[in-house]
C-alpha positions in Angstrom: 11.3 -1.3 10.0 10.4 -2.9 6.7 7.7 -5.2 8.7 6.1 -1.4 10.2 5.6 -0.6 6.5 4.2 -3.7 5.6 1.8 -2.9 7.9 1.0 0.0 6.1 0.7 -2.4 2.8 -2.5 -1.4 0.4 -3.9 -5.3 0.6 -6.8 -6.5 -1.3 -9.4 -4.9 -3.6 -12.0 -6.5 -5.9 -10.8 -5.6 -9.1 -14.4 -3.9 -10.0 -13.1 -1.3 -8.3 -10.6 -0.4 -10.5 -11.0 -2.0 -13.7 -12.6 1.2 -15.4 -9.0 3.1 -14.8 -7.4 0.1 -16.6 -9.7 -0.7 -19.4 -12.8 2.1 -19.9 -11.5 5.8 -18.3 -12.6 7.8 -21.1 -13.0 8.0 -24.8 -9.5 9.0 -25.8 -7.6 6.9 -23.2 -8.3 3.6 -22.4 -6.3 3.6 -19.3 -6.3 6.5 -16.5 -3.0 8.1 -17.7 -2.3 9.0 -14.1 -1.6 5.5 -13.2 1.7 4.5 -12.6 2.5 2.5 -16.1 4.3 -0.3 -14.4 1.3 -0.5 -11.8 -1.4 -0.6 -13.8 0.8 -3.6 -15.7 1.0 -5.3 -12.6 -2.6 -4.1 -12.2 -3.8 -5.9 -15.8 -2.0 -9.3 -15.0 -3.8 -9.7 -11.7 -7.3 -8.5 -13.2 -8.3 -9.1 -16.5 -10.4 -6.7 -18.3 -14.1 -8.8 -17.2 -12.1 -9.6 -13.8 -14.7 -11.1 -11.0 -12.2 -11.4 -8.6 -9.8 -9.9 -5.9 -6.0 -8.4 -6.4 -3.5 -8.3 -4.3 -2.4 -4.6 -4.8 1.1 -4.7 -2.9 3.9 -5.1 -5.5 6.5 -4.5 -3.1 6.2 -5.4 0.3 8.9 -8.3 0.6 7.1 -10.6 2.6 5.2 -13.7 1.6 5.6 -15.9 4.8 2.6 -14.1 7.5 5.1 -15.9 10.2 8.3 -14.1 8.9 6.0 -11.1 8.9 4.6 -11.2 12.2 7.9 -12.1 14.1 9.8 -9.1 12.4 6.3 -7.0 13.2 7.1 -8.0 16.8 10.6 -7.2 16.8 10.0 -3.3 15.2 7.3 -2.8 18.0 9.7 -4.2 20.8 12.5 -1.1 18.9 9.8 1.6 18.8 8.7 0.8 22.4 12.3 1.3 23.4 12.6 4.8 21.7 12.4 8.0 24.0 8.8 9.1 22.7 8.7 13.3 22.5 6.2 15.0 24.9 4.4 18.1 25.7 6.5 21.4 23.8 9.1 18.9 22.7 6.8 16.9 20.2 4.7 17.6 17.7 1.2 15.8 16.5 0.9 16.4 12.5 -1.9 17.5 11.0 -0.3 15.5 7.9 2.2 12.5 7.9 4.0 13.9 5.4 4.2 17.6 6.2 5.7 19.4 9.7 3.0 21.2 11.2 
């Protein structure tokens, strides 16, 4: 299932998006002081503070080989498929992934 999550994986970003939350948020704090600390580390090494470029944002997913990826991808779908899927009163469509209705 780790391959389903990857699918999930946050990807790229130009670091312009985010280099004022590193660098410049505000007068007393350099950096957002909501950011993860560790993450915005990770953050700093990919984009330097005058950073042009993109960032890979994933720092966990475990796969680095898009073959490895896309066979285990395959494999999870093939699982899910094979799952008795809940229907009618016996399921449930959330309003929020993270919450029961």
């Amino acid at each position: 299932m780790t391959a389903l999550s990857g699918a999930h994986s946050i990807g790229l970003s130009q670091c312009s998006n985010f280099l004022s939350r590193l660098y410049r948020f505000n007068s007393s704090h350099p950096q957002d002081p909501t950011l993860d600390s560790k993450f915005a580390n990770f953050l700093k090494k990919k984009c330097p503070e005058n950073a042009i470029n993109s960032a890979d944002l994933d720092a966990v997913t475990p796969y680095h080989n898009p073959e490895v990826w896309i066979k285990d991808f395959a494999e999870a779908m093939v699982h899910l498929r094979n799952l008795d899927v809940l229907t009618g009163t016996k399921g449930e469509i959330r309003n929020k992934c993270g919450a029961v209705n």
